[in-house]
C-alpha positions in Angstrom: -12.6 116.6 -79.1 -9.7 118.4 -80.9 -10.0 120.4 -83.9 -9.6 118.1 -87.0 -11.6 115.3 -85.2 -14.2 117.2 -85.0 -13.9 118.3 -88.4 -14.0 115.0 -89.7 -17.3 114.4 -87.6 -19.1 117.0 -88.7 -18.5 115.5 -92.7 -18.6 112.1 -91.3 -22.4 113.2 -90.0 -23.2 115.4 -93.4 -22.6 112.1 -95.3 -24.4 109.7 -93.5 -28.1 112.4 -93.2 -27.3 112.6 -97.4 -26.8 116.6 -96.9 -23.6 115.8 -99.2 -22.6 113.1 -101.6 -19.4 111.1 -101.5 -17.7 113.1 -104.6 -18.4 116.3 -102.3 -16.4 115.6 -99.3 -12.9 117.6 -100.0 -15.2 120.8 -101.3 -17.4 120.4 -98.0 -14.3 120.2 -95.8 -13.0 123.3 -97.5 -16.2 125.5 -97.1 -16.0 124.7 -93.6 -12.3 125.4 -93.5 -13.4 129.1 -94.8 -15.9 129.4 -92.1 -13.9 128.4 -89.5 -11.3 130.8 -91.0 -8.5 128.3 -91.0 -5.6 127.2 -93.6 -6.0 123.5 -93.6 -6.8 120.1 -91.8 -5.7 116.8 -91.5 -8.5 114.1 -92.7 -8.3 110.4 -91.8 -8.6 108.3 -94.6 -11.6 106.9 -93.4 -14.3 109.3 -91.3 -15.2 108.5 -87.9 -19.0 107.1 -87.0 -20.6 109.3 -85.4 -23.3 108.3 -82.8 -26.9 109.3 -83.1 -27.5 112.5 -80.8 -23.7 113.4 -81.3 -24.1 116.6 -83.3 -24.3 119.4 -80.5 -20.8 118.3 -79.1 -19.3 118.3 -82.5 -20.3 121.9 -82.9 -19.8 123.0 -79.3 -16.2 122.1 -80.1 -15.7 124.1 -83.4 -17.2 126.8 -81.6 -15.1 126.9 -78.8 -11.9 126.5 -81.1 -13.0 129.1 -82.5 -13.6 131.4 -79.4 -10.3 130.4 -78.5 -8.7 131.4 -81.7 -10.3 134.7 -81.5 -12.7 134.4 -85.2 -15.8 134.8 -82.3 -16.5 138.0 -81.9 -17.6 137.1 -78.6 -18.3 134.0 -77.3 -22.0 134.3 -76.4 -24.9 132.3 -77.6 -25.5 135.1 -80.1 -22.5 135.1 -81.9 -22.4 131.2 -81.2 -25.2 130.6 -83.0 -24.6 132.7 -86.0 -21.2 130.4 -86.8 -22.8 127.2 -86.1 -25.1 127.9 -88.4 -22.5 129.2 -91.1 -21.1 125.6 -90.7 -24.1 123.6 -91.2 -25.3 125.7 -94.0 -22.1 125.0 -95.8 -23.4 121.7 -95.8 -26.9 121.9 -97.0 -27.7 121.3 -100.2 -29.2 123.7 -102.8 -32.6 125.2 -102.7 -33.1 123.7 -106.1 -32.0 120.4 -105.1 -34.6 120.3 -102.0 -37.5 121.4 -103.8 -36.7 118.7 -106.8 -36.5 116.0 -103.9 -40.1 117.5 -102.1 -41.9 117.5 -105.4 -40.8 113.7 -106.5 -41.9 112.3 -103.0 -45.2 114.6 -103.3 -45.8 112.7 -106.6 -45.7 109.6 -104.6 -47.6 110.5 -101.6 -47.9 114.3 -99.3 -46.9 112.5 -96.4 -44.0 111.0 -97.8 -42.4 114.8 -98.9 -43.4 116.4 -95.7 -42.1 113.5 -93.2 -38.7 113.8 -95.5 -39.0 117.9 -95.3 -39.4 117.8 -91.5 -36.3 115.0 -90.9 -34.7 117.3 -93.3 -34.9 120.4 -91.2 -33.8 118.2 -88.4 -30.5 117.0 -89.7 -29.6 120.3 -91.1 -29.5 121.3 -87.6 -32.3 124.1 -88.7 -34.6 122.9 -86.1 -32.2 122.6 -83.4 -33.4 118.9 -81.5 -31.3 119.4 -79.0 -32.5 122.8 -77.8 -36.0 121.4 -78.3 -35.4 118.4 -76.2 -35.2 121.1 -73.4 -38.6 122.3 -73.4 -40.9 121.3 -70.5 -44.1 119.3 -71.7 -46.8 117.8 -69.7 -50.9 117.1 -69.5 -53.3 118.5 -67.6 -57.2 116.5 -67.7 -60.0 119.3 -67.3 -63.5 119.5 -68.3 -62.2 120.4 -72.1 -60.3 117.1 -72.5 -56.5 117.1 -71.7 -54.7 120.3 -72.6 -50.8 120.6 -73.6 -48.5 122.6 -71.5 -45.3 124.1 -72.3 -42.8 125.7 -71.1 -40.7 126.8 -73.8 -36.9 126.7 -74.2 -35.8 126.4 -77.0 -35.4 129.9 -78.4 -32.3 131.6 -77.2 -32.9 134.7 -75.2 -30.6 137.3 -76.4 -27.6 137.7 -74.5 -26.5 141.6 -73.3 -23.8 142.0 -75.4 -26.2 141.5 -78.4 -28.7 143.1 -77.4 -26.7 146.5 -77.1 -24.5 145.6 -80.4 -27.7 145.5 -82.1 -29.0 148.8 -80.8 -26.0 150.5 -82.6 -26.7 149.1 -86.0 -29.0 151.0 -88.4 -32.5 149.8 -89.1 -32.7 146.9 -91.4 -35.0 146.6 -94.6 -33.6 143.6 -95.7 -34.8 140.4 -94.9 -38.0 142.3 -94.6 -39.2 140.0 -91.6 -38.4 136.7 -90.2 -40.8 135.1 -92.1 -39.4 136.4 -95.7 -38.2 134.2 -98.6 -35.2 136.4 -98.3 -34.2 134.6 -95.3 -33.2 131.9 -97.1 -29.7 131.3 -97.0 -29.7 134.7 -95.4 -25.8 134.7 -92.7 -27.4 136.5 -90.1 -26.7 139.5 -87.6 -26.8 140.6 -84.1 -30.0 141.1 -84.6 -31.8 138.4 -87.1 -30.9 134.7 -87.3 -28.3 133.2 -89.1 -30.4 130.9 -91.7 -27.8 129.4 -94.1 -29.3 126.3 -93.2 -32.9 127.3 -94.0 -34.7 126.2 -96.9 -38.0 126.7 -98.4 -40.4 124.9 -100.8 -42.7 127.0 -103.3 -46.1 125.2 -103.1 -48.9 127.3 -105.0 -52.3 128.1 -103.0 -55.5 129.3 -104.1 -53.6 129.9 -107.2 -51.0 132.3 -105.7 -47.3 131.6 -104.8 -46.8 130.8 -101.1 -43.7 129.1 -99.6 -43.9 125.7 -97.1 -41.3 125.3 -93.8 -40.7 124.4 -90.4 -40.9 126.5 -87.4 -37.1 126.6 -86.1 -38.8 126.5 -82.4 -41.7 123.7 -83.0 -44.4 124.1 -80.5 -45.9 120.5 -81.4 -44.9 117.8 -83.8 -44.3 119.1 -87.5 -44.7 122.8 -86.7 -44.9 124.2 -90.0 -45.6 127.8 -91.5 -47.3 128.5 -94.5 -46.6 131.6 -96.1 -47.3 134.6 -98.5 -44.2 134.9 -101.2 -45.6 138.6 -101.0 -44.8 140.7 -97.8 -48.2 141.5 -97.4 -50.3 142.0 -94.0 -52.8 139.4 -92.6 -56.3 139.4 -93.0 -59.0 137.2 -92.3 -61.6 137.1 -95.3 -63.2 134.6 -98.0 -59.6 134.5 -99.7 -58.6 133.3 -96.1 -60.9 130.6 -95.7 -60.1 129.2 -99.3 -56.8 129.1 -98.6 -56.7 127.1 -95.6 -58.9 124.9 -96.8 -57.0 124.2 -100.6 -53.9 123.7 -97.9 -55.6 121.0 -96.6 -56.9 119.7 -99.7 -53.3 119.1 -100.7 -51.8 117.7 -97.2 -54.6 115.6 -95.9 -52.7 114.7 -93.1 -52.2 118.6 -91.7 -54.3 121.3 -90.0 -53.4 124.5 -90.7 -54.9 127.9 -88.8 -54.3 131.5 -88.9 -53.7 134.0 -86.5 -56.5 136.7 -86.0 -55.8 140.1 -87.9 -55.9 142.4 -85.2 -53.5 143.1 -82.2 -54.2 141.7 -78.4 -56.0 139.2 -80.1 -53.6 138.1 -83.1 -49.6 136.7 -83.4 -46.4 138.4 -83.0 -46.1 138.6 -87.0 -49.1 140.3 -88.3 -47.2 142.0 -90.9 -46.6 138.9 -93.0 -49.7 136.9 -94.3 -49.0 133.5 -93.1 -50.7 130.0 -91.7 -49.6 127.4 -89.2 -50.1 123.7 -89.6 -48.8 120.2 -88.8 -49.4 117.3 -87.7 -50.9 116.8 -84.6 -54.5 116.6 -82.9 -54.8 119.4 -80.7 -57.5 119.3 -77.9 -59.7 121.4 -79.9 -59.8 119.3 -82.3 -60.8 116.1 -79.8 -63.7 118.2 -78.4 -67.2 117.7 -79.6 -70.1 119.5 -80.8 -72.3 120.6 -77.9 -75.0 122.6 -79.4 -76.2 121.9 -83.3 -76.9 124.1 -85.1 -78.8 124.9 -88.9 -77.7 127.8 -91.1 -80.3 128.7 -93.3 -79.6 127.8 -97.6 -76.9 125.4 -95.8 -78.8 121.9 -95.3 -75.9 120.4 -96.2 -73.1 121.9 -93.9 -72.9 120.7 -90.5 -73.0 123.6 -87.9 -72.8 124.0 -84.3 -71.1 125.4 -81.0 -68.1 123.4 -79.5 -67.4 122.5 -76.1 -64.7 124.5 -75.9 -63.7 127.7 -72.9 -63.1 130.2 -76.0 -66.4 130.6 -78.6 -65.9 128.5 -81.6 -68.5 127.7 -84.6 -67.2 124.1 -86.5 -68.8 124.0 -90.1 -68.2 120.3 -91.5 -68.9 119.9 -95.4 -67.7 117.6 -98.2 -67.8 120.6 -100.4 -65.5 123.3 -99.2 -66.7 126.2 -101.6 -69.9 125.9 -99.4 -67.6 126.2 -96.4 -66.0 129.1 -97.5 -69.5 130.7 -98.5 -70.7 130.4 -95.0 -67.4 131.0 -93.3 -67.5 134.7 -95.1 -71.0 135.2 -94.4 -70.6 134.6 -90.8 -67.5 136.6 -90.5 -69.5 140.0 -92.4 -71.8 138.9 -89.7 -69.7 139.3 -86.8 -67.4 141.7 -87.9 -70.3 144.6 -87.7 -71.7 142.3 -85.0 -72.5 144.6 -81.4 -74.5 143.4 -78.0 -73.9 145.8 -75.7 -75.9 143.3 -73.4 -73.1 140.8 -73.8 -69.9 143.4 -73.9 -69.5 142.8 -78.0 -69.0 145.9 -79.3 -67.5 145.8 -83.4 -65.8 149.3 -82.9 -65.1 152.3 -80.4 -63.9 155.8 -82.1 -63.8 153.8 -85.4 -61.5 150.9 -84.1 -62.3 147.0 -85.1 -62.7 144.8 -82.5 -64.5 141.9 -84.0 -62.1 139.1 -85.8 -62.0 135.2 -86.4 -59.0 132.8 -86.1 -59.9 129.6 -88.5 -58.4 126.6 -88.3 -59.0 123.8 -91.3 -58.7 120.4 -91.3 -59.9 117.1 -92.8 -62.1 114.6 -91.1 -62.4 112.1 -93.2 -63.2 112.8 -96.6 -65.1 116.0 -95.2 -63.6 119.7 -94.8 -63.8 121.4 -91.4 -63.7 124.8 -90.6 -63.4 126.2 -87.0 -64.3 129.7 -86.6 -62.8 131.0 -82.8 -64.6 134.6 -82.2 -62.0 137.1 -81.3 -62.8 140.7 -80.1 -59.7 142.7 -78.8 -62.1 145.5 -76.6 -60.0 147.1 -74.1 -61.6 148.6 -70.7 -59.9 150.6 -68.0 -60.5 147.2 -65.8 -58.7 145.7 -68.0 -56.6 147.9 -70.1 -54.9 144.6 -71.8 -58.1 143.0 -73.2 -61.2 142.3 -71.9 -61.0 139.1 -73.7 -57.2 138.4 -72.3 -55.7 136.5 -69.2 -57.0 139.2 -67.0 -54.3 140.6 -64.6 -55.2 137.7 -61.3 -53.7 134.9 -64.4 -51.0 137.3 -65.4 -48.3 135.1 -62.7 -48.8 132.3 -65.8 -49.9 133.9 -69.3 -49.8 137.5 -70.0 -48.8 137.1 -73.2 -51.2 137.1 -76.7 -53.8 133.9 -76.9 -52.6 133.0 -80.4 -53.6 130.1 -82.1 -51.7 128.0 -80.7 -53.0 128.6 -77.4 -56.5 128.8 -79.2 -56.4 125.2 -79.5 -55.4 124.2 -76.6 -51.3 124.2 -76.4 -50.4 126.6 -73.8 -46.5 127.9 -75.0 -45.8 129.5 -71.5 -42.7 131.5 -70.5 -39.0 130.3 -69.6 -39.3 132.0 -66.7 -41.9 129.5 -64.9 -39.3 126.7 -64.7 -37.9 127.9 -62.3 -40.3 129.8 -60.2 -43.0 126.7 -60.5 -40.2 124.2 -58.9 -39.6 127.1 -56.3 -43.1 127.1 -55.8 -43.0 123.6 -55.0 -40.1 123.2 -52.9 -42.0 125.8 -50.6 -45.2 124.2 -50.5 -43.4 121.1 -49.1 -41.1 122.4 -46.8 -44.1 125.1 -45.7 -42.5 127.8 -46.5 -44.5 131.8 -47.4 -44.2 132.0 -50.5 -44.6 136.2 -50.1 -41.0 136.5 -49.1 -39.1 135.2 -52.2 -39.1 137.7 -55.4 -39.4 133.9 -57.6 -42.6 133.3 -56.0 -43.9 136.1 -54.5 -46.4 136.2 -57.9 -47.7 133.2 -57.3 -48.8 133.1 -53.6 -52.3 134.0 -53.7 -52.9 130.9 -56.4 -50.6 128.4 -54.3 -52.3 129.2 -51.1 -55.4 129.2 -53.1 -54.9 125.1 -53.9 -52.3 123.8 -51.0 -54.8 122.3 -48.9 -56.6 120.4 -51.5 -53.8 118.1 -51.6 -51.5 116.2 -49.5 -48.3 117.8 -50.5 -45.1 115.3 -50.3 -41.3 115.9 -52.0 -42.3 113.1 -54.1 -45.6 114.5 -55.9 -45.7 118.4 -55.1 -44.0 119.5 -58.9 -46.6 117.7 -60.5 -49.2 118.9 -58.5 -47.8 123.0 -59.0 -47.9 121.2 -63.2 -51.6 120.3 -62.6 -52.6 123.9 -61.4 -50.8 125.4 -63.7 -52.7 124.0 -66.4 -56.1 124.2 -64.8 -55.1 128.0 -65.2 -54.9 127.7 -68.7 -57.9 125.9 -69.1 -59.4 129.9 -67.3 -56.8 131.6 -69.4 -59.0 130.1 -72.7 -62.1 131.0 -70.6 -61.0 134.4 -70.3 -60.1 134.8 -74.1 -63.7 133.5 -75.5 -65.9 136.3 -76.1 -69.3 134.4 -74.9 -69.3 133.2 -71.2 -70.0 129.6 -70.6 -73.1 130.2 -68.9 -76.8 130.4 -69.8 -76.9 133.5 -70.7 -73.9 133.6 -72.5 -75.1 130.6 -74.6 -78.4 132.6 -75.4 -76.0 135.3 -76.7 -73.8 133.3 -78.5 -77.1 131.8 -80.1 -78.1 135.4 -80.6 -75.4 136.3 -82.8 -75.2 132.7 -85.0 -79.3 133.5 -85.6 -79.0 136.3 -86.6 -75.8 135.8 -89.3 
């Protein structure tokens, strides 16, 4: 596709997803003239159709003219990225002219403004579909219901060159995070994403100023982040609970969870006070009550202990200032909470180990809270949590259990697409696994499962698929703080009578 075609496209596309207007087509053409550093073009009098899906190409060709003319530093993903983004956000329209849009479809109906946000976040080439078609999904049935699987690969890895261009710059204050409203608009460096294409809707929570978007990487369907206008580090409290729940008091039709507060045991960004929500039912959220249970003072709140690997209280009430009242009082409760008969200990040498991630949702007219017991305890056995993937699951998830992975999505690393096929291709053609640094990892597990199955060409991927997720399932196991056994059930009772 040559230069001016593709030119022509990429207007011919910013017309036809409403990012511009008619009237705006020779000043949109002329900020992406300035970005691709060029004096001119020729435009056809009418603007070629452009087919659904077509977007990539258009770009992969303005980038390459412009690795070719030299205006790319490099041509690496890095430096790829940060002017394809420059192009698109020349073509976005206005914070103020988002936000005016969001608010007159919330008048109408919440799910009308967020389905428009998310598309919108689409087209602006913000949430990159292309790179999120890539990602590996599948299934996996086990005694929790079916879990989600992922192998995720959609964010970019950094490329060398970056990586060392970026340990020459001086440390950055400014955006303050990722997560920032100063991100907004923000052009982007070696080392922190181009976001001219990145907008942000003020939505007010608990009577403070927060901010509504997409997650650029979207784990599950309408990823979205809720967050603090204030740089100000999470924590789990009454405030929390209110929060989620007025969230989901405004958009019926989301969940929204937080992180835990503490590391091991919490996100990646614990330095930014923040939610994630969307649209989507999550395992967890399928799985039933399996043991009621009645909180004192709180006839009318629905209690008990899910069926679930990780330790999880669900509190249902039409009232959610009653949630939040017992939410608090069992997280007090645990939070100085120790049984040295069941390893919960609340601190060592003055360090917290006892933390909740909530998740909130409707169900129905009700509100419902689930409360998933955290306690980030290390131990020489297992010097990276005793409530962790411990080091035999390590070949599949070493990373943090997050939320995400709290309720049931595994996000698992690019790495395992390729070593799970090789995996399979040596299972079939019987070869050890032992020998080859791709699999070597994963031999005790693959030997530990091979002759459950008839292994054939045809169904041995899916099979190494099914495994890996039944791991998960003892990944979540690992993670909950009470075992699923009798006795840990008489100590996870234990704690809730005592709260």
């Amino acid at each position: 596709m040559e230069r001016d075609q593709a030119i022509a496209k990429l207007l011919s596309y910013a017309l036809d997803q409403e990012l511009i207007q008619p009237s705006e087509k020779l000043w949109a053409a002329n900020a992406l003239l300035e970005a691709l550093e060029l004096d001119g073009c020729i435009l056809p009098e009418e603007l070629p159709a452009v087919a659904e899906g077509e977007l990539p190409a258009v770009l992969e060709a303005l980038l390459d003219d412009a690795a070719e003319r030299g205006v790319l530093k490099e041509n690496t993903i890095t430096y790829r990225d940060l002017l394809d983004t420059k192009l698109m956000g020349a073509l976005t329209p206005r914070p103020a002219q988002v936000i005016e849009k969001f608010q007159a479809l919330y008048r109408e109906s919440p799910q009308k403004a967020t389905d428009w946000y998310y598309k919108f976040s689409q087209d602006t080439n913000y949430i990159r579909r292309d790179r999120i078609a890539k990602d590996v999904q599948w299934k996996v049935e086990t005694e929790y219901g079916e879990l989600d699987i992922t192998i995720n690969l959609s964010k970019p890895e950094k490329d060398p060159k970056a990586i060392a261009a970026a340990r020459n710059l001086p440390a950055a204050a400014y955006p303050r995070c990722q997560l920032c409203a100063e991100n907004e608009g923000y052009a982007g460096r070696v080392n922190h994403p181009a976001r001219q294409n990145h907008r942000i809707v003020p939505i007010t929570i608990n009577g403070s100023p927060w901010f509504l978007q997409y997650s650029p990487y979207v784990y599950y369907n309408e990823h979205c982040i809720c967050l603090n206008k204030v740089h100000t580090p999470m924590k789990i409290d009454r405030a929390c609970f209110g929060k989620l729940l007025d969230f989901v008091g405004q958009f019926p039709h989301y969940f929204v969870g937080s992180n835990a507060d503490l590391p091991i045991v919490g996100g990646s960004i614990l330095a930014h006070d923040h939610f994630q929500g969307g649209r989507y039912t999550f395992a967890m959220e399928r799985a039933p009550v399996e043991t009621e249970f009645d909180f004192p003072g709180y006839k009318d709140v629905r209690a008990g202990i899910v069926k679930w690997p990780m330790s999880v209280v669900r509190l249902t009430c039409a009232d959610p200032a009653r949630l939040v009242e017992l939410a608090n009082r069992i997280l007090l409760s645990w939070r100085s909470y120790t049984d040295e008969s069941a390893m919960i200990l609340a601190e060592t040498d003055g360090e917290p180990h006892n933390t909740i991630t909530p998740i909130a949702r409707r169900r129905g007219s009700d509100y419902e809270l689930d409360l998933v017991l955290r306690n980030n305890l290390t131990t020489p056995e297992h010097p990276l949590g005793l409530y962790h993937p411990h080091a035999e699951l390590h070949h599949i998830k070493k990373e943090n259990i997050g939320l995400i992975e709290v309720m049931g999505l595994a996000v698992l690393p690019a790495r395992l697409k390729t070593e799970l096929a090789t995996v399979a291709e040596k299972l079939v053609k019987g070869e050890d696994l032992r020998t080859d640094p791709l699999t070597e990892s994963h031999a005790s597990w693959a030997e530990g499962f091979k002759d459950k199955y008839t292994i054939t060409r045809d169904n041995a991927l899916d099979l190494v698929y099914k495994e890996t997720g039944l791991v998960f399932a003892k990944v979540l196991e690992h993670a909950g703080v009470y075992a699923r056994t009798t006795e840990g059930k008489e100590a996870f009772l234990r704690f809730l009578r005592q709260v």
